[in-house]
C-alpha positions in Angstrom: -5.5 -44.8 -15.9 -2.6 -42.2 -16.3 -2.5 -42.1 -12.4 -2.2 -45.5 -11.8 0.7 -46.0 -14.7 2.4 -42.5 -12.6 2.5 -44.6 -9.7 4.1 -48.0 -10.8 6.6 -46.2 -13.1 7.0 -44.0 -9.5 7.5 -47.3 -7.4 10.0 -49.1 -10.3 12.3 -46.0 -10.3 12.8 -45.9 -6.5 13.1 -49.9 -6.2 15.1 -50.4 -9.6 17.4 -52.7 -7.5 15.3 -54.7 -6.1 13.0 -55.4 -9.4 16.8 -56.3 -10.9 17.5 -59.1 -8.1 14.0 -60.3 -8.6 14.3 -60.3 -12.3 17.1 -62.1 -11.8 15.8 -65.3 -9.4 12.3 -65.3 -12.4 15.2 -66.1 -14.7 16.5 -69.2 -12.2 12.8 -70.1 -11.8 12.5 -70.6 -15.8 15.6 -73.0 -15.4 13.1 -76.1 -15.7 10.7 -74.3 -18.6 14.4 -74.1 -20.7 15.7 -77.4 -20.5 12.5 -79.4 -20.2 12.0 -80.3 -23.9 15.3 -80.5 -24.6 15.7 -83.0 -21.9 12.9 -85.0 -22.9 14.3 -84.7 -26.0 17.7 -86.3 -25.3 16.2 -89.2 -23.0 14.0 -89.9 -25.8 16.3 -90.0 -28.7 19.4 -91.1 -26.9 18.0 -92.9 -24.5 14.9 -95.2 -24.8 14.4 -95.4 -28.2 17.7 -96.2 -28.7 17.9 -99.1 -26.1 19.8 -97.1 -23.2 17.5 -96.9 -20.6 20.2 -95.6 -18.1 21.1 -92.8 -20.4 17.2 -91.9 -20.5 17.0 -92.1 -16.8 19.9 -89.9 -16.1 18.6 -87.3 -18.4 15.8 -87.2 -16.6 17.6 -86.7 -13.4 19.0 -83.7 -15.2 15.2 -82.4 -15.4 14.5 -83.6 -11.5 17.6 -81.0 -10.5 16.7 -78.5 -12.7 12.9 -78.4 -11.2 14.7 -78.1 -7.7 17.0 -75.3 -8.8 13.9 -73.5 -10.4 12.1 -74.2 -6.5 14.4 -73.1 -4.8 14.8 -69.8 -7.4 10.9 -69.6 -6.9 11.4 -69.4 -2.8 13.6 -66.5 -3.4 11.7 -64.7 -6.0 8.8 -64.8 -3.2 10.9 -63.6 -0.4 12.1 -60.4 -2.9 8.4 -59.9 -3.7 7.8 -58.3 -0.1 10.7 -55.7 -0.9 8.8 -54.6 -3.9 5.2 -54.4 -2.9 5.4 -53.7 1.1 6.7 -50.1 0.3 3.9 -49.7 -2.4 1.4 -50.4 -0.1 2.6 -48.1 2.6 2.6 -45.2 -0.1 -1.1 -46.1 -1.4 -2.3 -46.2 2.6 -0.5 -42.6 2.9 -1.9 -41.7 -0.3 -5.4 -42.8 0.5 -5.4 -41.1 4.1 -4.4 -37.8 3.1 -6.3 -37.4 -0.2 -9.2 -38.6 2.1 -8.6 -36.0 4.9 -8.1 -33.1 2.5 -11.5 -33.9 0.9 -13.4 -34.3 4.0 -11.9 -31.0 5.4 -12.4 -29.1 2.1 -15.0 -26.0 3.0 -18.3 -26.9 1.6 -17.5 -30.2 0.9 -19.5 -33.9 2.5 -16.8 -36.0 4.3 -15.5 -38.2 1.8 -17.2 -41.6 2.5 -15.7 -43.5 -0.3 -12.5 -43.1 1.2 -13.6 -45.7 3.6 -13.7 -48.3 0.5 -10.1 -47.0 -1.1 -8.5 -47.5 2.7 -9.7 -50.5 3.5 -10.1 -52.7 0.6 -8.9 -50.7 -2.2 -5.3 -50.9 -0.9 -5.5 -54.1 0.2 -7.0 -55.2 -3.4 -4.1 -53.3 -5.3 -1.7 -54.7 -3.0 -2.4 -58.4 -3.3 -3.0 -57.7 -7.1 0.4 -55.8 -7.5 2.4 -58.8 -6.1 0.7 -61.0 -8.3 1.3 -59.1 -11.5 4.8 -59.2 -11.2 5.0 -63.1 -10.4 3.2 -63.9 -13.5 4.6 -61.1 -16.0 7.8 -62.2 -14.9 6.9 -65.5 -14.7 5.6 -66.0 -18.6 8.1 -63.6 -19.5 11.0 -65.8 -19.1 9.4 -69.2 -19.1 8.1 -68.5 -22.8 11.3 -66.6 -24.0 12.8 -70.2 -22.3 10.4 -72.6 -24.4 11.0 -70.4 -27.4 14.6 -71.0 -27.5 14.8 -74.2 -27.0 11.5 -75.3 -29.4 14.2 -73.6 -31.8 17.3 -75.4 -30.7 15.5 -78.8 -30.9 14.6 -77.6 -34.3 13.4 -74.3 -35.7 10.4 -75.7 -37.9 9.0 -76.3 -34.3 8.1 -71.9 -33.8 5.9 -72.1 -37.0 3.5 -74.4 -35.1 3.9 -72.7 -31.9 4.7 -69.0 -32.3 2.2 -67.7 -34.7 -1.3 -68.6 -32.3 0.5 -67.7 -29.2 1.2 -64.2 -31.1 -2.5 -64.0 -31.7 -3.8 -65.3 -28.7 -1.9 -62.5 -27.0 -3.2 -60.5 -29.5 -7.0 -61.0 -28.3 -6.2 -61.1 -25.1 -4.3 -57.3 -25.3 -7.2 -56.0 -27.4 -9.8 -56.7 -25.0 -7.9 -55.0 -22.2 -9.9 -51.6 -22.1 -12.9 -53.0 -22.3 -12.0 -54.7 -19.1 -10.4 -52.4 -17.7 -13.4 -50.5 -18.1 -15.7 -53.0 -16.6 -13.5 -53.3 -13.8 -13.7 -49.8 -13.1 -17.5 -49.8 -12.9 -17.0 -52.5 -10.5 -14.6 -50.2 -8.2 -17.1 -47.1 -8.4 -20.3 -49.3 -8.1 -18.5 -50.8 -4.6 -17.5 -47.1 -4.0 -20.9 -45.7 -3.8 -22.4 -48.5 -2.2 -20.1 -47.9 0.8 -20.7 -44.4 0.9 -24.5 -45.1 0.4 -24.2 -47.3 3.6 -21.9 -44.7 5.6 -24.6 -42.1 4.8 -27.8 -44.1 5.8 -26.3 -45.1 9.0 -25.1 -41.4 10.0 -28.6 -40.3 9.3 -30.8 -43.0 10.9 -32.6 -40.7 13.4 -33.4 -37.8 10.0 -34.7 -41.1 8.1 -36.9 -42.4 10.9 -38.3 -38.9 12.1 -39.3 -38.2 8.1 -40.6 -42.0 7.4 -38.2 -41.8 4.9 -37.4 -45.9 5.1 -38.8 -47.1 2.1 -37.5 -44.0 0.0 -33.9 -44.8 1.8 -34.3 -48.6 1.2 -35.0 -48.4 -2.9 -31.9 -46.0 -3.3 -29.4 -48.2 -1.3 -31.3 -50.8 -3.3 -30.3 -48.8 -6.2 -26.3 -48.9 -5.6 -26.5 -52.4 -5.2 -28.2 -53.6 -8.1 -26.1 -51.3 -10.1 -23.3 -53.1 -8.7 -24.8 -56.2 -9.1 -25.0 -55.4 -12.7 -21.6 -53.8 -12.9 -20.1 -57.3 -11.5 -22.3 -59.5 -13.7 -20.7 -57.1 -17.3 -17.0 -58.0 -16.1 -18.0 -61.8 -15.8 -19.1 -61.8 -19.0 -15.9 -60.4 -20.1 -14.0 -63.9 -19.1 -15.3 -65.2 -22.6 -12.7 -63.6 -24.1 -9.8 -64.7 -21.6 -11.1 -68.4 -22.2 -10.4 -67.7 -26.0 -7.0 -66.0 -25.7 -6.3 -68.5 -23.3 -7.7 -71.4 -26.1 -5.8 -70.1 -28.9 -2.3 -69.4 -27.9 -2.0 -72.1 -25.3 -4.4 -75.4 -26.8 -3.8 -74.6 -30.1 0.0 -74.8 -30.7 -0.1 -78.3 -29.0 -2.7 -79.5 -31.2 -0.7 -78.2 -33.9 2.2 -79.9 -32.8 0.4 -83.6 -32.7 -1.6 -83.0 -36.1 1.7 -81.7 -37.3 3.9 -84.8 -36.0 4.0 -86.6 -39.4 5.0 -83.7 -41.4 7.8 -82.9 -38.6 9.0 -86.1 -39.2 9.4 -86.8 -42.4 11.3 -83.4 -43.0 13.7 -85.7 -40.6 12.4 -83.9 -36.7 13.1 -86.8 -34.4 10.1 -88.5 -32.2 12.0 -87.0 -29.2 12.1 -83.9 -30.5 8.0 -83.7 -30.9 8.0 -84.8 -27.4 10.1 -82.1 -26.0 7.9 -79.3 -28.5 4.7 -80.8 -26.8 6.6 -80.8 -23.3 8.0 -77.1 -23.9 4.1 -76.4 -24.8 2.0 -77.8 -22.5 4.8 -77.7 -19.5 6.1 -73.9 -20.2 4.0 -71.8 -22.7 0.6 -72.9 -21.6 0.9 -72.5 -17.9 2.7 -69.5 -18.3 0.5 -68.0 -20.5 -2.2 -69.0 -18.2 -0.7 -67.3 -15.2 -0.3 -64.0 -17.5 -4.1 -63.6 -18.3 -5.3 -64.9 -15.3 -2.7 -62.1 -13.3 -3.3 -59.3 -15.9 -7.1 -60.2 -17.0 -7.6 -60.1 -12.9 -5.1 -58.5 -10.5 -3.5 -56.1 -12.8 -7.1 -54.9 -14.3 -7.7 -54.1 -10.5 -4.9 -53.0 -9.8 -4.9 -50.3 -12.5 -8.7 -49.4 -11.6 -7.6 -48.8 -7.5 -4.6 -47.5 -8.2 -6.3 -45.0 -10.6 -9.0 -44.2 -7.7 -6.5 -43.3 -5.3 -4.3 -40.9 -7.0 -7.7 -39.8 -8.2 -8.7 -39.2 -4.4 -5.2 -38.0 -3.6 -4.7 -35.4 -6.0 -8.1 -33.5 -5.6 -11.7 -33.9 -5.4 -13.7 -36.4 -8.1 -14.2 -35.1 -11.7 -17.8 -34.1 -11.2 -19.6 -30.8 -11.3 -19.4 -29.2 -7.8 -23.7 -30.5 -7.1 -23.0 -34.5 -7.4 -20.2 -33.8 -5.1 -22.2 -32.1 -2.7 -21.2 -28.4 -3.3 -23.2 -25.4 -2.3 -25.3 -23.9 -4.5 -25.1 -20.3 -5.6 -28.3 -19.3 -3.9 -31.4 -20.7 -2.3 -34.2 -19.9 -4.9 -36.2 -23.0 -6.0 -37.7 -24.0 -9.4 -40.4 -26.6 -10.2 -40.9 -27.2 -14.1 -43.8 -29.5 -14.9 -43.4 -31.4 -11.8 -46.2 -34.4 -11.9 -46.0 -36.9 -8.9 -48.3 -40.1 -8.0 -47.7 -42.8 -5.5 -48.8 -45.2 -7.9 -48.6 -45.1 -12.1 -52.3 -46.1 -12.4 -53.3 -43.4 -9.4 -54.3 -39.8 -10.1 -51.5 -38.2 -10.1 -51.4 -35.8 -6.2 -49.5 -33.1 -8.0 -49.6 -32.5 -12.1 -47.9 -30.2 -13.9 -46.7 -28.2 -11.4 -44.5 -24.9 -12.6 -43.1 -22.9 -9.9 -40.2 -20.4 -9.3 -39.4 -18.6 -5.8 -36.3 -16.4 -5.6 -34.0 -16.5 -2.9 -35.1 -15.6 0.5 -38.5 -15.7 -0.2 -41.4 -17.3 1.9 -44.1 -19.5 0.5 -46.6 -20.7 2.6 -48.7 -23.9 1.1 -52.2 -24.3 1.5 -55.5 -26.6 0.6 -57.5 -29.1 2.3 -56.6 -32.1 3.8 -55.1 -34.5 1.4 -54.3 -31.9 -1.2 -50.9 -32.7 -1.6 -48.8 -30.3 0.8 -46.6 -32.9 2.7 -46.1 -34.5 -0.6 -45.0 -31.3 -1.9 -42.6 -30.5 0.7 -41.1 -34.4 -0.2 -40.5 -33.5 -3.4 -38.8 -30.5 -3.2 -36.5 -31.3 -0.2 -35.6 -34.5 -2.3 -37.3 -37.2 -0.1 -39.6 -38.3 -2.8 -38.6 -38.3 -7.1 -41.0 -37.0 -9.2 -42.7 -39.0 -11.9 -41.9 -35.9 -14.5 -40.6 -33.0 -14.1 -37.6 -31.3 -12.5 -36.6 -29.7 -9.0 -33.8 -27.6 -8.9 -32.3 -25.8 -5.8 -30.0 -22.9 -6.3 -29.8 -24.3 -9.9 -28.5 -27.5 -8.7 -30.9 -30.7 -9.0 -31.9 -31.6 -5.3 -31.2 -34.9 -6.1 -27.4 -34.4 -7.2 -27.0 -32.3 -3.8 -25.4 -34.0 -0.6 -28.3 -35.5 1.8 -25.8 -36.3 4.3 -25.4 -32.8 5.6 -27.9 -29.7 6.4 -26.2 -27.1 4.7 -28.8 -27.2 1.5 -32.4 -27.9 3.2 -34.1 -28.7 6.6 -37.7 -30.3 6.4 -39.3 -30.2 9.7 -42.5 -32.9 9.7 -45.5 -32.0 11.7 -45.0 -35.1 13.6 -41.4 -33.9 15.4 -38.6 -36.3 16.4 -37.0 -36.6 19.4 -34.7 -39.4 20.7 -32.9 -40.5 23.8 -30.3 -38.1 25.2 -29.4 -34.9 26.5 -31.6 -31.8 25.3 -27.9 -29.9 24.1 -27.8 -33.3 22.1 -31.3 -33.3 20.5 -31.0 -29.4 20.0 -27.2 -29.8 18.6 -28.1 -32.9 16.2 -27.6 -30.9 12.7 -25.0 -28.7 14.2 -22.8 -30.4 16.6 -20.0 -28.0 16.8 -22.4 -24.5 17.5 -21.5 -22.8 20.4 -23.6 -22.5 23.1 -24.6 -18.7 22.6 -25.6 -19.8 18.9 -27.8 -22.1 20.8 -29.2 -19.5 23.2 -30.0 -17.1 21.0 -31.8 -19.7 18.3 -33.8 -21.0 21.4 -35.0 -17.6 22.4 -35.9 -16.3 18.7 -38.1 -19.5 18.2 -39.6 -19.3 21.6 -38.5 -22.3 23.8 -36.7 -20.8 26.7 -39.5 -21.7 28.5 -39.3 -25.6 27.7 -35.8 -24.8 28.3 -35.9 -24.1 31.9 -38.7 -26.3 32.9 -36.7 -29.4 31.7 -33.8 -28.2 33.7 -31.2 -26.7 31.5 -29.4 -28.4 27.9 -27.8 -31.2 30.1 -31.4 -32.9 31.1 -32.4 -35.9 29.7 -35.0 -35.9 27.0 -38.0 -38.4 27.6 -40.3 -38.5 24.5 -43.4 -39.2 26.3 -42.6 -36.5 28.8 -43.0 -34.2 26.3 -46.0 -32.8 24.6 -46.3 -33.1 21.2 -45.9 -28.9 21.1 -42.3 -28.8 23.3 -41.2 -31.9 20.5 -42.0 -29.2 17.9 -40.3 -26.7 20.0 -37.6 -29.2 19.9 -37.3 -29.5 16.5 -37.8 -26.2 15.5 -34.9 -24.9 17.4 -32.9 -28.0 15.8 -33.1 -27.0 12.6 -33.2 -23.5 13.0 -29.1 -24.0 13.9 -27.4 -25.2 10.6 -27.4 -22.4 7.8 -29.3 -24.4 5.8 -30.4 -22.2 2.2 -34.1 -24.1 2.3 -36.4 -25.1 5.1 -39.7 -26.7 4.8 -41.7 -26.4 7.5 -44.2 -28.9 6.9 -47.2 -28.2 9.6 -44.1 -28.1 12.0 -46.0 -25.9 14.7 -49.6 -27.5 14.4 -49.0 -28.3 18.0 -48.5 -24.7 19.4 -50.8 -21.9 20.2 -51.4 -19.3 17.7 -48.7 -16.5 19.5 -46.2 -19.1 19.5 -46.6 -20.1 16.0 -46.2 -17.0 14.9 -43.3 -16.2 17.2 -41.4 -19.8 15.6 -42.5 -19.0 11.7 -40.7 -15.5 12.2 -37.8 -16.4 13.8 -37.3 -18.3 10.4 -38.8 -16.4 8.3 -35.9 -13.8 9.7 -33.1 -16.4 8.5 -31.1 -16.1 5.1 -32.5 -18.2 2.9 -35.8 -19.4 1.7 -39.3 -20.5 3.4 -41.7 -22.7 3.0 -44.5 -23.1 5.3 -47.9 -25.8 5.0 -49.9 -23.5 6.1 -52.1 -25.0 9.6 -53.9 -21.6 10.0 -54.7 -18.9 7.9 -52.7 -16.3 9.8 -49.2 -18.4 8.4 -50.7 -18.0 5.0 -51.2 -14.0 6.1 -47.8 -13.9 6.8 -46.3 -15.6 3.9 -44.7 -13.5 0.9 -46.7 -15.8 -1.6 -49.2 -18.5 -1.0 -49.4 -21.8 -3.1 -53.3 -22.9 -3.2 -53.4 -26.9 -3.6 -56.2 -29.1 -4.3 -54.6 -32.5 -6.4 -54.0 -31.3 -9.7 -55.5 -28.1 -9.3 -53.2 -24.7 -8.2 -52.8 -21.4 -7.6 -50.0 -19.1 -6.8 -49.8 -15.5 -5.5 -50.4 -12.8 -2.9 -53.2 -13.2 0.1 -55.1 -10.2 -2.3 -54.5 -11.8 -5.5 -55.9 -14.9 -4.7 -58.9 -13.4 -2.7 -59.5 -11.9 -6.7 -58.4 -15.0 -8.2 -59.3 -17.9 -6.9 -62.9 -19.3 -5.9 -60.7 -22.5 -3.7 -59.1 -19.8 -1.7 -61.8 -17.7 -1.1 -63.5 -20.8 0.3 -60.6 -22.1 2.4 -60.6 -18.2 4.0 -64.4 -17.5 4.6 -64.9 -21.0 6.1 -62.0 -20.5 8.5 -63.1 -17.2 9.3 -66.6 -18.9 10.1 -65.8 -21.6 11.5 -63.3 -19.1 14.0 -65.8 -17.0 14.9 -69.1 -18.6 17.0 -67.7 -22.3 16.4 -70.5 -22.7 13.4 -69.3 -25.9 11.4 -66.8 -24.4 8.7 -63.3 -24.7 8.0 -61.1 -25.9 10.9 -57.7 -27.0 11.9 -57.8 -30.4 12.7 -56.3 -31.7 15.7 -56.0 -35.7 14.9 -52.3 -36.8 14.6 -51.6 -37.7 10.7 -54.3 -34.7 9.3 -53.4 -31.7 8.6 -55.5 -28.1 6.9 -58.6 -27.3 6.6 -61.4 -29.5 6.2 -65.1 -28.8 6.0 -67.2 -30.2 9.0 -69.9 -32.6 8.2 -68.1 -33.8 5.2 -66.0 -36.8 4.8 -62.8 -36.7 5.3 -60.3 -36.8 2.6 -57.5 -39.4 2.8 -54.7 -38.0 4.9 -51.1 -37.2 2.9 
């Protein structure tokens, strides 16, 4: 919170006059809180109990024209309150802007979503907040130093009923503020990241929908939300404690007072005099009080939590390691350690155990018959699906702590590509808006579609998805992500749809690239071409060279000779299969396996 208390001590030295004037009509306003017990006191004694109802009646005229004065006090103390917080806010919105902007334009950083949530209700909440924080710690600042005195004018045995649980009730009330504050932070950051949760779901709608990523997208915003569901639900609970500070130093000096009356009176305290202590209690201390935890235990508890998230935002980027934030990582290798994933926890588990380590710029390609796990692979390590154990780890950096918003980290291409209504430049340009158009010739000529190119007309045609075959959408989305400098891509079955010249042509433009590969292998020439190749078959693996696993491994052998058979004369063997949703090899005359 040291940022927040830097900025109020900030905005009280460059408005010291106009806290002075406003200090100045609170101590008007606690006009009635001074004299109202005494008052009572005198129309009580003096008056009606001793048989001058006039003189009663006129002291409590004195009352009525002091409640005016302290009104018409209070109507200026609100029209000063605009000169003290107006200014504030204009500094927070500056504040808030600029920290926001720096972030967003910081070189390698996400735009800074959450400054959406400090700009447009962060100020607003500090603003509202601050205003009220001075009303009431002005407020029971001078109408309890007001009852005080007079509770000890009308007679000073009065403060040993009144002072001591006020004191403690305060007391409670001042020791619970951390916890609170706390709390109330929790709140702030829970609403932060929900924003930014929303503000990154609905810039990457079209990457969700083209990776039937909806329910994955669905439980983490669900995620945000319940946390601050929960977050909101802990600071509730704190109001227990406001009740009792409230309890004790405002309810119980007035019940001290009564069950204290005879006492009072015997040691010779008139019967006006305990009606001006329970007036001075019940009319000053306890409202006053009231105001201060309901201002400081609310507004000011926000306001110190905004207030310390914008000079947090203002002065420099979150304290968290440079992966939550989104930074780049040092390099592009990849590292699985004991990764185990099921879609259900009484399932088999599609991938157990799985350990894993490709350096940077290397290229995998993934193979195994249908339903082996190889798109679910892919999900995992570009951070669409969690494992159930285990750890991915991208450049060193959890793929789950690195920005999905962006595709500087990893590109997964499905095999199913994605294309959506628009211009061509615009469906080639999605994950790099800003490229310039030679960046854009030259990736369309390395992966091979200048020809899809220049029968559609040129980057300004329109793009009809059914128009298209399901090759020229690969094309599509090939040359797409083959534009950002992304350190990963996953090509999962990406060019099922094109001929074997072309596939080649595509898987080497990328394979050319900085950065790392990996490829689910459709044919066995991708696996030819692959630095390494990752045998799958459910739990069961194998990693290494095309040789080493021809020596190695009985599964791989049997993948190559059936394609190889079933390539040759058209004998039943190992083929690609060209139904939508399937993808490898699968033997013919078997049953199929479930699709991934």
């Amino acid at each position: 919170m040291t940022g927040a208390a830097g900025l109020l001590r900030s905005s009280l030295r460059r408005r010291r006059g106009e806290f002075v004037r406003l200090a100045g009509w609170s101590l008007v306003q606690a006009v009635p809180a001074f004299l109202s017990g005494w008052v009572v006191a005198r129309a009580v004694d003096d008056g009606f109990l001793a048989g001058r109802a006039g003189t009663g009646f006129a002291w409590l005229g004195v009352l009525a024209v002091a409640v005016g004065v302290g009104a018409w006090a209070t109507r200026h103390a609100t029209l000063g309150l605009a000169a003290v917080v107006e200014p504030l806010r204009d500094e927070l919105v500056t504040l808030a802007t600029s920290g926001t902007l720096r972030r967003s334009a910081r070189s390698g950083r996400p735009a800074d979503t959450g400054g959406v949530a400090r700009l447009t209700e962060q100020v607003e909440i500090a603003r509202e907040a601050y205003g009220a924080v001075v009303m009431f710690v002005q407020g029971f600042a001078a109408s309890s130093v007001g009852a005080l005195l007079g509770l000890a004018a009308l007679d000073p045995a009065l403060l040993l009923f009144v002072l001591p649980p006020l004191l403690v009730g305060l007391g409670l009330f001042a020791g619970a503020l951390r916890a609170m504050a706390a709390r109330q932070r929790d709140v702030a950051l829970a609403d932060e990241r929900v924003a930014g949760a929303a503000s990154e779901v609905t810039g990457g709608l079209r990457d969700v929908v083209a990776c039937g990523a909806e329910d994955v997208v669905r439980e983490r915003a669900g995620q945000h939300i319940d946390a601050s569901a929960l977050a909101t639900r802990a600071l509730a609970r704190m109001t227990a404690v406001r009740t009792a500070s409230l309890a004790v130093g405002g309810w119980l000096p007035l019940v001290l007072v009564l069950a204290g009356a005879p006492w009072l009176v015997q040691r010779g305290v008139t019967a006006g005099a305990v009606l001006g202590a329970v007036t001075y209690v019940s009319q000053g201390l306890q409202p006053a009080l009231q105001g201060l935890v309901q201002g400081v235990g609310d507004s000011g508890l926000w306001l110190l939590v905004t207030l310390g998230r914008i000079a947090e935002a203002a002065g420099g980027p979150p304290v968290e390691s440079a992966a939550r934030a989104g930074g780049r990582p040092l390099d592009a290798g990849v590292e699985l350690r004991g990764v185990t994933f099921g879609y259900a926890r009484s399932a088999e588990p599609v991938i157990d155990g799985l350990d894993l380590a490709l350096r940077p710029g290397e290229h995998l390609a993934v193979v195994g018959p249908s339903g082996a796990g190889k798109s679910t692979f892919t999900a995992l390590v570009a951070g669409v699906l969690t494992p159930r154990s285990g750890g991915i780890r991208l450049g060193g950096v959890p793929v789950g702590s690195l920005d999905g918003g962006t595709a500087r980290h990893r590109v997964l291409i499905p095999q199913e590509a994605y294309v959506f209504a628009g211009s061509l430049w615009e469906n080639l340009t999605y994950l790099a808006p800003d490229v310039p158009t030679a960046a854009v010739d030259a990736a369309v000529d390395e992966v091979g579609a200048r020809p899809l190119v220049d029968r559609l007309g040129g980057y300004g045609a329109q793009v009809d998805r059914e128009g298209l075959s399901a090759g020229e959408r690969q094309l599509v989305a090939l040359v797409r992500s083959y534009l950002p400098p992304a350190e990963l891509v996953l090509l999962d079955e990406a060019t099922c749809h094109l001929d074997p010249a072309a596939e080649a042509r595509a898987e080497e433009a990328f394979a050319r690239r900085p950065g790392t590969l990996i490829v689910c292998a459709h044919r066995i020439s991708s696996a030819l071409r692959a630095d390494r190749i990752l045998v799958l078959d459910g739990a069961r693996s194998a990693l290494g060279t095309h040789e080493e696993l021809m020596a190695g491994s009985a599964l791989y052998r049997d993948l190559v000779g059936h394609w190889e058979e079933g390539a040759g004369d058209g004998s039943p063997g190992l083929r690609a299969s060209p139904t939508p949703g399937r993808s490898g090899w699968r033997r013919s005359g078997s049953a199929p396996r479930p699709s991934e």
